[in-house]
KOLZADREN-424820 format. One line per field, with one value per residue: residue number from 1; residue in one letter; x, y, z of N, C-alpha, C, CB in turn. Coordinates in Angstrom, 3 decimals. Glycine has a CB too. Layout:
n (NUM, ...)
res (A, ...)
nxx (X, ...)
nyy (Y, ...)
nzz (Z, ...)
caxx (X, ...)
cayy (Y, ...)
cazz (Z, ...)
cxx (X, ...)
cyy (Y, ...)
czz (Z, ...)
cbxx (X, ...)
cbyy (Y, ...)
cbzz (Z, ...)
END
This chain:
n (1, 2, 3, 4, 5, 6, 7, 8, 9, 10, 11, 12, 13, 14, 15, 16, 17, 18, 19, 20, 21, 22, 23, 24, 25, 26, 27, 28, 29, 30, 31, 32, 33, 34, 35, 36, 37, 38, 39, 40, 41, 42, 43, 44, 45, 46, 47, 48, 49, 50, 51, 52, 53, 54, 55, 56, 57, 58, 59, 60, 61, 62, 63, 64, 65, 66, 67, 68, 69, 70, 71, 72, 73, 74, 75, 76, 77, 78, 79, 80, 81, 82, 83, 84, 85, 86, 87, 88, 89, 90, 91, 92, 93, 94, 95, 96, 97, 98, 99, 100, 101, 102, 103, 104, 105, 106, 107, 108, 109, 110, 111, 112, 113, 114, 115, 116, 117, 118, 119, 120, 121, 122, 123, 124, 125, 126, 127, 128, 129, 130, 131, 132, 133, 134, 135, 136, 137, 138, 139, 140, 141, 142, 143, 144, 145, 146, 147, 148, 149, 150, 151, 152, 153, 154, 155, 156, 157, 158, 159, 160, 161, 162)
res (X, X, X, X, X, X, X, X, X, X, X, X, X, X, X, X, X, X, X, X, X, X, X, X, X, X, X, X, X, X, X, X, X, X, X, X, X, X, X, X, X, X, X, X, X, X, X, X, X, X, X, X, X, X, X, X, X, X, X, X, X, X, X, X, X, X, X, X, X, X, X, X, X, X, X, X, X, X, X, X, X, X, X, X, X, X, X, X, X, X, X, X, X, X, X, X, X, X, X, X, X, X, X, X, X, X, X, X, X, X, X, X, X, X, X, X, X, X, X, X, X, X, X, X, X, X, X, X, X, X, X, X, X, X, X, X, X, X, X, X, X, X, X, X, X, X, X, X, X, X, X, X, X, X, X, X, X, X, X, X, X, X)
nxx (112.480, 111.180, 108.345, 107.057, 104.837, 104.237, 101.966, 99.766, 97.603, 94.394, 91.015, 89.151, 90.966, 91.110, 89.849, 91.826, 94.172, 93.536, 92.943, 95.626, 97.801, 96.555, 97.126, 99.967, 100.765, 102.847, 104.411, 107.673, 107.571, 105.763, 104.246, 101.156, 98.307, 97.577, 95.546, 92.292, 89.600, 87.490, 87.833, 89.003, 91.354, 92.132, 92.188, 91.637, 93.846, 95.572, 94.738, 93.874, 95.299, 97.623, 99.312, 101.659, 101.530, 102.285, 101.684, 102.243, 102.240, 99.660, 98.520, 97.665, 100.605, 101.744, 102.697, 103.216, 103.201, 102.808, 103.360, 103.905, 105.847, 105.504, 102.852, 103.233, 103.934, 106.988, 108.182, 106.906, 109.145, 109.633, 109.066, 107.812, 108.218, 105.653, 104.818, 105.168, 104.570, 104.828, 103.397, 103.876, 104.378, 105.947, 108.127, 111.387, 111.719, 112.178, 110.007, 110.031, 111.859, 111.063, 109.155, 110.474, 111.886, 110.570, 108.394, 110.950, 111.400, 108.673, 108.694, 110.976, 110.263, 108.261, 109.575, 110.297, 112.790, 114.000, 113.527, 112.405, 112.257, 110.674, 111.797, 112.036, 114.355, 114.802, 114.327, 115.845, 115.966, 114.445, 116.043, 118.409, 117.486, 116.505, 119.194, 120.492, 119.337, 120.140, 119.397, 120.000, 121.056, 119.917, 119.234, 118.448, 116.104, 116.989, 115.062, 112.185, 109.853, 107.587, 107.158, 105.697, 106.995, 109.537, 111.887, 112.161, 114.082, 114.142, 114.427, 115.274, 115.535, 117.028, 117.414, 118.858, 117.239, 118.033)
nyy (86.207, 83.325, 82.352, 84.512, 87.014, 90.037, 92.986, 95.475, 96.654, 95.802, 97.028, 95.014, 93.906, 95.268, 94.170, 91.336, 93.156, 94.932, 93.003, 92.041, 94.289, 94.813, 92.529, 92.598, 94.730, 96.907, 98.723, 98.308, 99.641, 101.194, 104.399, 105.439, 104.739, 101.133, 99.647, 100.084, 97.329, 98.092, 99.915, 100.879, 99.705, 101.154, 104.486, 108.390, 109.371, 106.929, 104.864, 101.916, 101.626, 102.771, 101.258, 98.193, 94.824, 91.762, 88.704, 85.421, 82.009, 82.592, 83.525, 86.684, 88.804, 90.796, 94.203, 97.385, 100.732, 103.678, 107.162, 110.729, 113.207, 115.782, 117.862, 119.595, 120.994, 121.546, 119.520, 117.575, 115.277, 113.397, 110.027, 108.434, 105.860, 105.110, 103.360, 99.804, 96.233, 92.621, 89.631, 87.175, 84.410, 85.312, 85.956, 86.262, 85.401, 86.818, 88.709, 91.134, 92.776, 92.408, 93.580, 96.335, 96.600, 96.863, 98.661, 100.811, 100.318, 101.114, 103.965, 104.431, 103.922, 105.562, 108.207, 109.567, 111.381, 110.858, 108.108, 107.883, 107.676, 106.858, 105.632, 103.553, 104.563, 102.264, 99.890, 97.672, 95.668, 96.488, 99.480, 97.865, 96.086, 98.660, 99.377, 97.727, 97.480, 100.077, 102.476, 105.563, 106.842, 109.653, 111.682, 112.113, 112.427, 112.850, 111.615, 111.432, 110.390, 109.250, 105.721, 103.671, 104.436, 105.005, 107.196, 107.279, 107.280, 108.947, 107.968, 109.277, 107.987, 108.184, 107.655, 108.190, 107.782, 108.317)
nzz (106.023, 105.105, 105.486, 106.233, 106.064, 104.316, 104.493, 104.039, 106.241, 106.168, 106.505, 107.610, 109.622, 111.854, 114.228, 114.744, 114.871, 117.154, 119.363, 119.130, 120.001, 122.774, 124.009, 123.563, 125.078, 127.402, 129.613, 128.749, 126.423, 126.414, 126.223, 126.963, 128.537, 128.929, 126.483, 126.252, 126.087, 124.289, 123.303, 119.876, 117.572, 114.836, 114.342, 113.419, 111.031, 111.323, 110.207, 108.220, 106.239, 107.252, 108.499, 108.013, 108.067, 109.631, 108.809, 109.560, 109.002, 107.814, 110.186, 111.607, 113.034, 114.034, 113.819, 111.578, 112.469, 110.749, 110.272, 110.007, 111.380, 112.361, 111.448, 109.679, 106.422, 105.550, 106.832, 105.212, 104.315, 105.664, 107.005, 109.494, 111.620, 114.472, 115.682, 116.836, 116.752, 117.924, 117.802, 121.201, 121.053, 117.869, 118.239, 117.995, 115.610, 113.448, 113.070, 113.226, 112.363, 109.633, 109.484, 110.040, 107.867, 106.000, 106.605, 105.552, 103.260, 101.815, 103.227, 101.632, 98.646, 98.509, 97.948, 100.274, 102.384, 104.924, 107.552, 110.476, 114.181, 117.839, 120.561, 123.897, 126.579, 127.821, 126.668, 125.131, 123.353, 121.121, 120.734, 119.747, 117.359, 115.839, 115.508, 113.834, 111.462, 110.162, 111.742, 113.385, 116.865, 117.409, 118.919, 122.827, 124.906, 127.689, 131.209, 129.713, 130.364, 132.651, 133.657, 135.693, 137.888, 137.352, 135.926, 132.247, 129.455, 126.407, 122.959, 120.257, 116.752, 113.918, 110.097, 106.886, 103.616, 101.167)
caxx (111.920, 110.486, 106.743, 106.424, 104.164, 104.108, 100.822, 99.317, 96.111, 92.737, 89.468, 89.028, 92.009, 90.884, 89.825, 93.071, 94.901, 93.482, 93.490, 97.546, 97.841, 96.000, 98.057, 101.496, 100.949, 103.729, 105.454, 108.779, 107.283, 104.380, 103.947, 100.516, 97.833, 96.813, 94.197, 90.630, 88.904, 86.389, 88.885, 89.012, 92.659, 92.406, 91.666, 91.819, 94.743, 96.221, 93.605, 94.693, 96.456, 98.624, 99.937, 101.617, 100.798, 102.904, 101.368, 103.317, 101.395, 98.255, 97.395, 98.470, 101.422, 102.659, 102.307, 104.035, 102.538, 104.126, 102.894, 104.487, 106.850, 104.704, 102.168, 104.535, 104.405, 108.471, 108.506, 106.718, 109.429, 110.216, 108.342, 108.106, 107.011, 105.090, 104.019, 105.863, 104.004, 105.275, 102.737, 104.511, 105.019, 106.326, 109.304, 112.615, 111.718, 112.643, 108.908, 110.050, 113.109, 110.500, 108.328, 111.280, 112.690, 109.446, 108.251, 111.991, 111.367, 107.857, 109.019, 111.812, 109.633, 107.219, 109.719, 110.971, 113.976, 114.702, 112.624, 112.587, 111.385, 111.297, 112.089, 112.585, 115.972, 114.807, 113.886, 117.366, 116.018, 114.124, 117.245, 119.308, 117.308, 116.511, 120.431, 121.018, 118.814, 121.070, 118.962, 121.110, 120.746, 119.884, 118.849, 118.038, 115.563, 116.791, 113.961, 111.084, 108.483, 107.506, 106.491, 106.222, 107.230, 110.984, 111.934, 113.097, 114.938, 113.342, 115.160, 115.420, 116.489, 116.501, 118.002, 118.451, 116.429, 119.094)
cayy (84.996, 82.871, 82.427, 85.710, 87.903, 91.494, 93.568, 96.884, 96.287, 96.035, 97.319, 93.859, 93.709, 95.481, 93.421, 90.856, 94.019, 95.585, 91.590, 92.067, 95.390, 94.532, 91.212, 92.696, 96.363, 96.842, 100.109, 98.458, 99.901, 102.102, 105.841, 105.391, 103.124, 99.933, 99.805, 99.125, 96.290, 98.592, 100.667, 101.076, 100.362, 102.140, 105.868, 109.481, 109.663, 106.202, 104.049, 100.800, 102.232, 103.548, 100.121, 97.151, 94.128, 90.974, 87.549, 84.287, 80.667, 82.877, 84.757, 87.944, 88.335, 92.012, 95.467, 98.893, 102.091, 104.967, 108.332, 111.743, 113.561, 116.635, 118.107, 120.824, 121.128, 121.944, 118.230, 115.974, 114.426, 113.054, 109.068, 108.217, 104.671, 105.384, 101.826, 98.460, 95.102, 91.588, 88.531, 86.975, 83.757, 85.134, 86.942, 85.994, 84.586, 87.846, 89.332, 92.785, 92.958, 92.203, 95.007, 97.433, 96.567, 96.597, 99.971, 101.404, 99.963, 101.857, 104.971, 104.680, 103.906, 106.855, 109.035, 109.737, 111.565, 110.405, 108.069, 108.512, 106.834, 107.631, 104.159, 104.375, 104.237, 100.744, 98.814, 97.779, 94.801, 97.321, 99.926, 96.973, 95.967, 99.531, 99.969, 96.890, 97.915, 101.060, 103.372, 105.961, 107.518, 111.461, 112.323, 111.423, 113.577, 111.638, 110.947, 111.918, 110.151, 108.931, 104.564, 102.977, 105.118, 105.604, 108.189, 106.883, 108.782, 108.811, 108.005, 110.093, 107.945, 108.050, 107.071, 108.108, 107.294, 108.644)
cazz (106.612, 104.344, 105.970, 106.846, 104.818, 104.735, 103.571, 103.674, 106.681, 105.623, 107.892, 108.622, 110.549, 112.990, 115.498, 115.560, 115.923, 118.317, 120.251, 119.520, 120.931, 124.375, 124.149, 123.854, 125.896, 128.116, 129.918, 127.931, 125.266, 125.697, 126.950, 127.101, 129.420, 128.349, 125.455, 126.890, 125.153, 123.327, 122.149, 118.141, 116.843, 113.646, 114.772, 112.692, 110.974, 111.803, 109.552, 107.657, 104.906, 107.874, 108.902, 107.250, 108.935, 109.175, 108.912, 109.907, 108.465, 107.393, 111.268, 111.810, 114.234, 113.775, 112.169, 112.528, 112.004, 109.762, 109.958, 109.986, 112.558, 112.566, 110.141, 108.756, 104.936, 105.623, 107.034, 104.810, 103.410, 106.284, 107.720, 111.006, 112.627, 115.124, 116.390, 115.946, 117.905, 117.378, 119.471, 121.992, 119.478, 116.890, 118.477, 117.391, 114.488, 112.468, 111.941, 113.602, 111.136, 108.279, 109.219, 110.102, 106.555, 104.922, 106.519, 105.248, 101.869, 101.383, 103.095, 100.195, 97.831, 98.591, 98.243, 101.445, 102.495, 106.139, 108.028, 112.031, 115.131, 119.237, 121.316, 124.996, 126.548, 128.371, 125.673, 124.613, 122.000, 120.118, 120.101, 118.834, 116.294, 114.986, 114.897, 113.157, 110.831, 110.024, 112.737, 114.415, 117.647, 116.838, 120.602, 123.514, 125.749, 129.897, 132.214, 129.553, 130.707, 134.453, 133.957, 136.948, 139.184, 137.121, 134.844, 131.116, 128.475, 124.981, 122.578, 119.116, 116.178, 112.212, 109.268, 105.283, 102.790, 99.941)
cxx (110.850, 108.731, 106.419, 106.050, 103.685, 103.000, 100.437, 98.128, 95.226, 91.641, 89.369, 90.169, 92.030, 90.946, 91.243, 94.235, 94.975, 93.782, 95.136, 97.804, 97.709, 97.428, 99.366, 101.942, 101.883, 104.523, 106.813, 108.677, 106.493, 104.224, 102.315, 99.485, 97.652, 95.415, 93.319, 90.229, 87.992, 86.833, 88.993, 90.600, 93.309, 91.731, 92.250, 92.878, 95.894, 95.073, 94.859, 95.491, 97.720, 99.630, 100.477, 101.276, 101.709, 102.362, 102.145, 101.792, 100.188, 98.008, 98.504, 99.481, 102.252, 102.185, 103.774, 103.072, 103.685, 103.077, 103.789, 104.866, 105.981, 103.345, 102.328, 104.588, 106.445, 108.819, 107.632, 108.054, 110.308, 109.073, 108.650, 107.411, 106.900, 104.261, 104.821, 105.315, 104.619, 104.450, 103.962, 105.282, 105.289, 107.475, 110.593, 112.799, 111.781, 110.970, 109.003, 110.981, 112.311, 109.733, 109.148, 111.521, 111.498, 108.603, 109.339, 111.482, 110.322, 107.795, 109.659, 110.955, 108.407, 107.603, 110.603, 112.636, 115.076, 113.336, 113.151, 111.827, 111.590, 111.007, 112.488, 113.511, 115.644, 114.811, 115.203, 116.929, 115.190, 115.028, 118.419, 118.475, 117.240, 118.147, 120.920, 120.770, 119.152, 120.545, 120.029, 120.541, 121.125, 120.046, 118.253, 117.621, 115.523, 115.484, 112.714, 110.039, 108.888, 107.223, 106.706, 106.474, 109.208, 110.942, 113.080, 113.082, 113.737, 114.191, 114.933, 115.970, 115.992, 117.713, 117.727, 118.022, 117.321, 119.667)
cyy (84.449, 82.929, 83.597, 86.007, 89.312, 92.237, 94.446, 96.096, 97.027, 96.238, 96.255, 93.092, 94.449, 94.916, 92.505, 92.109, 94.961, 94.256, 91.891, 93.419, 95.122, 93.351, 91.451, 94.290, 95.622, 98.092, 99.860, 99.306, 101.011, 103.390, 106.367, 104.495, 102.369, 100.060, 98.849, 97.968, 96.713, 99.862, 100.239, 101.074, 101.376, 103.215, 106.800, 109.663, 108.288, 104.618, 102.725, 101.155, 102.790, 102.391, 98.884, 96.048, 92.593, 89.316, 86.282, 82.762, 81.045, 83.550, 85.731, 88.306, 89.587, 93.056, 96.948, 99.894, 103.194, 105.717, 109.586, 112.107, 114.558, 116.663, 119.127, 120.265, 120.720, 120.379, 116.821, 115.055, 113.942, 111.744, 108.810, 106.859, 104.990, 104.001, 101.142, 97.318, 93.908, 90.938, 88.079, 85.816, 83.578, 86.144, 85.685, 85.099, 85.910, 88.767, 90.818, 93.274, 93.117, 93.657, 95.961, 97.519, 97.408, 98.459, 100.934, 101.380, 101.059, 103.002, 105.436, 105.076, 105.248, 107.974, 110.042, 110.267, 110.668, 109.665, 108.374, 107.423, 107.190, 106.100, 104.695, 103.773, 102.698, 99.645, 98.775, 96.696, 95.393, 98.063, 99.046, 96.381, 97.004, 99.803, 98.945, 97.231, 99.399, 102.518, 104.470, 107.123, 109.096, 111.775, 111.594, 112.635, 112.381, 112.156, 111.754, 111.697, 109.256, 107.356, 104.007, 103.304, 105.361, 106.189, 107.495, 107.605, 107.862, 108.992, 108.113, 109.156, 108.188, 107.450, 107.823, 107.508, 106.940, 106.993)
czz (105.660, 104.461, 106.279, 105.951, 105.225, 104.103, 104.696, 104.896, 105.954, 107.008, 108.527, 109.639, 111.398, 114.036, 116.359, 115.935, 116.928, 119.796, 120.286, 120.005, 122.338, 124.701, 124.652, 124.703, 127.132, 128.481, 129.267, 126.883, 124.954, 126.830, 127.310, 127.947, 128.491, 127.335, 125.880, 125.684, 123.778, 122.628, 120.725, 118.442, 115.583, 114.158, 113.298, 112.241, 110.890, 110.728, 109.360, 106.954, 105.686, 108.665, 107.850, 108.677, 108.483, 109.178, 108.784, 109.864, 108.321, 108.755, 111.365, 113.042, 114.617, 112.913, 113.171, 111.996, 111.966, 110.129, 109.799, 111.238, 113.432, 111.329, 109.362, 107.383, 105.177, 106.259, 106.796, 103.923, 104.320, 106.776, 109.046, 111.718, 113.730, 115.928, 115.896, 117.023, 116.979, 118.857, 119.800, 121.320, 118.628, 117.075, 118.416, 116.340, 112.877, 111.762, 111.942, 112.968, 109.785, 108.438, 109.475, 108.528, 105.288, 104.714, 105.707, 104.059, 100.950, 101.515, 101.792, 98.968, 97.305, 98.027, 99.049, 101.549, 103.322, 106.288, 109.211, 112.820, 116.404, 119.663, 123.180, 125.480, 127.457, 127.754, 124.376, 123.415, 120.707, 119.299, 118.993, 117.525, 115.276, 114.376, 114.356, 111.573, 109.884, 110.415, 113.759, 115.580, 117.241, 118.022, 121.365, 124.776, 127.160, 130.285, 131.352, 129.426, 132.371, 133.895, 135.217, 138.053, 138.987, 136.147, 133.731, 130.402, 127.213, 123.790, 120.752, 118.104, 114.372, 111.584, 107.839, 104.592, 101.816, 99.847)
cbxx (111.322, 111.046, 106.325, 106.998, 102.806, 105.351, 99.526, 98.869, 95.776, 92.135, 87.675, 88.575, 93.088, 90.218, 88.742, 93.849, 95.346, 91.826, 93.096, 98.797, 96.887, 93.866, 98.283, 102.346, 99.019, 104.334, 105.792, 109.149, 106.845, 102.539, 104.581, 100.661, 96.398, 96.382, 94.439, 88.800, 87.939, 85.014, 90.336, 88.127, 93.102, 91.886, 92.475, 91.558, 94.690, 96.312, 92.698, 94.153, 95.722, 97.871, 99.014, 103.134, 98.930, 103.990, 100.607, 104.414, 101.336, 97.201, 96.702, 97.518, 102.417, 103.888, 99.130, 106.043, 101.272, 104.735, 102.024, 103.868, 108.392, 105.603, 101.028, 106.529, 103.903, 108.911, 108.818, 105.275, 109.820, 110.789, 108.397, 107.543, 107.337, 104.565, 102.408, 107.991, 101.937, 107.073, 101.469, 103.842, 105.079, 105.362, 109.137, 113.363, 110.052, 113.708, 107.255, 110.276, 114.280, 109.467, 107.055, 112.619, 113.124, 108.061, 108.153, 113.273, 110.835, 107.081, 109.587, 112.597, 109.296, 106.897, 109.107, 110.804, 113.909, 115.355, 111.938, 111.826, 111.599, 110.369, 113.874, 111.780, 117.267, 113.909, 112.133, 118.868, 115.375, 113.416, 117.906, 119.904, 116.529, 115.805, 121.420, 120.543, 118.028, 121.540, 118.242, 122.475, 121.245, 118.426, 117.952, 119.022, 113.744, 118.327, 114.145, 111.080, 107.539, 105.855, 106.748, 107.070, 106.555, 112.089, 112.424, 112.997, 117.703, 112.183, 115.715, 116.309, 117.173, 116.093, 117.636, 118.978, 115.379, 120.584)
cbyy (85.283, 81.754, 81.640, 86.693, 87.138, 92.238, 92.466, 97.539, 96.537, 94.370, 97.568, 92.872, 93.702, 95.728, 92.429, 89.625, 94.382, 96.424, 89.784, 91.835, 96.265, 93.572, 90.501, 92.569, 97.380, 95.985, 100.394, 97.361, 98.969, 100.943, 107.005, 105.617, 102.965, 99.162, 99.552, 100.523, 95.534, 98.888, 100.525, 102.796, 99.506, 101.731, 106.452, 110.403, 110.566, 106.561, 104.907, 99.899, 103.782, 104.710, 99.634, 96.968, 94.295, 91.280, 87.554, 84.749, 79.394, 81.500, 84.166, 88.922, 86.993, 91.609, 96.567, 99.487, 102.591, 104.971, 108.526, 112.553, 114.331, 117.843, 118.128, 120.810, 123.256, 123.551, 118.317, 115.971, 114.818, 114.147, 107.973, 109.563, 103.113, 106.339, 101.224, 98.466, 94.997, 91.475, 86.833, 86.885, 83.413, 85.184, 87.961, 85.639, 83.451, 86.786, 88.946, 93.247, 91.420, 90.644, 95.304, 97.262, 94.588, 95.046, 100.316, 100.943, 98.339, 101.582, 105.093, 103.293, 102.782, 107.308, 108.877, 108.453, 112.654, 111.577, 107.115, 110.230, 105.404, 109.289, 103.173, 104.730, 105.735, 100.471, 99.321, 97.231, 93.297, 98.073, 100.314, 95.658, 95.401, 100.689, 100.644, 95.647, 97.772, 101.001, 102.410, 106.653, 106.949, 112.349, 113.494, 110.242, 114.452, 112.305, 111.415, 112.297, 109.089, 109.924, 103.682, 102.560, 103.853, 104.801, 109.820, 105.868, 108.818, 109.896, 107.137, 111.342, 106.620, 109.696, 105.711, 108.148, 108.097, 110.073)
cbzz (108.038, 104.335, 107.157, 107.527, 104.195, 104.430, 102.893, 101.623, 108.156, 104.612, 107.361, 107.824, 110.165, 113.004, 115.121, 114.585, 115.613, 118.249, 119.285, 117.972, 120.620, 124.493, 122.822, 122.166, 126.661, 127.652, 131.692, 127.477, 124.845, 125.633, 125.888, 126.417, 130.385, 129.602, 123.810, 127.007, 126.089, 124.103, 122.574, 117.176, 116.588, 112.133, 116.567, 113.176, 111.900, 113.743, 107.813, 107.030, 103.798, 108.928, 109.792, 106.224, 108.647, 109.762, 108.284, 112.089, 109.367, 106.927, 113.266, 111.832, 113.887, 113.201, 112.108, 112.030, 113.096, 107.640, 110.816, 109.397, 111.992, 112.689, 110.249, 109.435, 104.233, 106.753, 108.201, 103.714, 102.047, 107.044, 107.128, 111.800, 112.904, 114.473, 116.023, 115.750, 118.261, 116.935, 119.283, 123.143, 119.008, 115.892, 120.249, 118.227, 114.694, 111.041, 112.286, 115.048, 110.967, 107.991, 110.071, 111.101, 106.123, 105.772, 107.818, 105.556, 101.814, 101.583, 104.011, 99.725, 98.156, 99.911, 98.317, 102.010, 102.850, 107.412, 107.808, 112.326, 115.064, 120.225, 120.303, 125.995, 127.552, 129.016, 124.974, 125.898, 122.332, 120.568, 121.262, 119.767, 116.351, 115.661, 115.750, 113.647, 111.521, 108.644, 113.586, 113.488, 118.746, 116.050, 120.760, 123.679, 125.060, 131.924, 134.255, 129.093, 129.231, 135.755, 133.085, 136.861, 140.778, 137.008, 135.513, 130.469, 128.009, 124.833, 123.299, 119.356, 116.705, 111.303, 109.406, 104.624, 102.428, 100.424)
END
C-alpha cells in the first residue's frame, strides 16, 4: 500500500500507542482486560525495538509486536508476533497485511527459522489474513480461554522462514 509506512517504534510512540490499544481492545481479540489509561504500553521485554509500527498519511494507525515463543536457548530461532492492532480507520486498507509482511520480512531477515503466532478461534478476519499470508494452522487448544461468558479455542499457527 503505497501510503503506508512501516518503521521500527520509537519511545515517543508511546503514548499514540497505548491511545490505539485502549481504542481498538476487544474480547475478538484479547485474552486479557482492557488496558487502563495509565497503563505503560512499552513494558519489560516488549520495549520499542519490539514493535514495528505502521503509519498511514504521517499518524500512526498500527503496530505488531514480535517476541519469542519461550525463553529456551533450544527455541530462539524461532519469532513469534505476539500483538497485531490496526485503528478502526485504517482497516481494510491493507495496513495489517503490511505489518504481517513486514514482521515476516524482519523475522527473515534476523535469521529466523519459523515464525509463529496464537489467534483465537473467533476472530475469523485475523485467521484469514494470517493464512493468506502463508500462516498454517499447527493446533488448536478448544475452549482455552473463558470471554464473555463462552469458551474459545486458541488457535496455534506458524509458518517457515526457509
Amino acid at each position: 500500500m503505497p501510503d503506508t509506512s512501516i518503521r521500527t517504534a520509537r519511545p515517543d510512540d508511546e503514548e499514540p500507542l497505548a491511545r490505539l490499544d485502549r481504542a481498538v481492545w476487544s474480547y475478538q481479540h484479547a485474552v486479557t482486560p482492557a488496558p487502563r489509561p495509565q497503563e505503560p504500553f512499552f513494558r519489560e521485554g516488549a520495549g520499542p525495538g519490539a514493535h514495528l509500527v505502521a503509519e498511514l498519511g504521517g499518524r500512526l494507525v498500527g503496530y505488531v509486536r514480535l517476541g519469542f515463543p519461550t525463553s529456551l536457548a533450544s527455541n530462539s530461532h524461532v519469532r513469534q508476533i505476539r500483538g497485531l492492532a490496526v485503528a478502526d480507520e485504517a482497516r481494510g486498507r491493507g495496513v495489517g497485511r503490511a505489518l504481517v509482511r513486514a514482521a515476516v520480512d524482519q523475522a527473515r531477515d534476523g535469521g529466523f527459522r519459523r515464525i509463529t503466532l496464537r489467534v483465537l478461534g473467533h476472530n475469523a478476519a485475523a485467521r484469514a489474513l494470517y493464512e493468506s499470508e502463508g500462516f498454517v494452522v499447527e493446533g488448536v487448544q478448544p475452549g482455552e480461554f473463558r470471554l464473555e461468558g463462552a469458551y474459545v479455542d486458541d488457535v496455534l499457527m506458524g509458518r517457515s522462514l526457509l
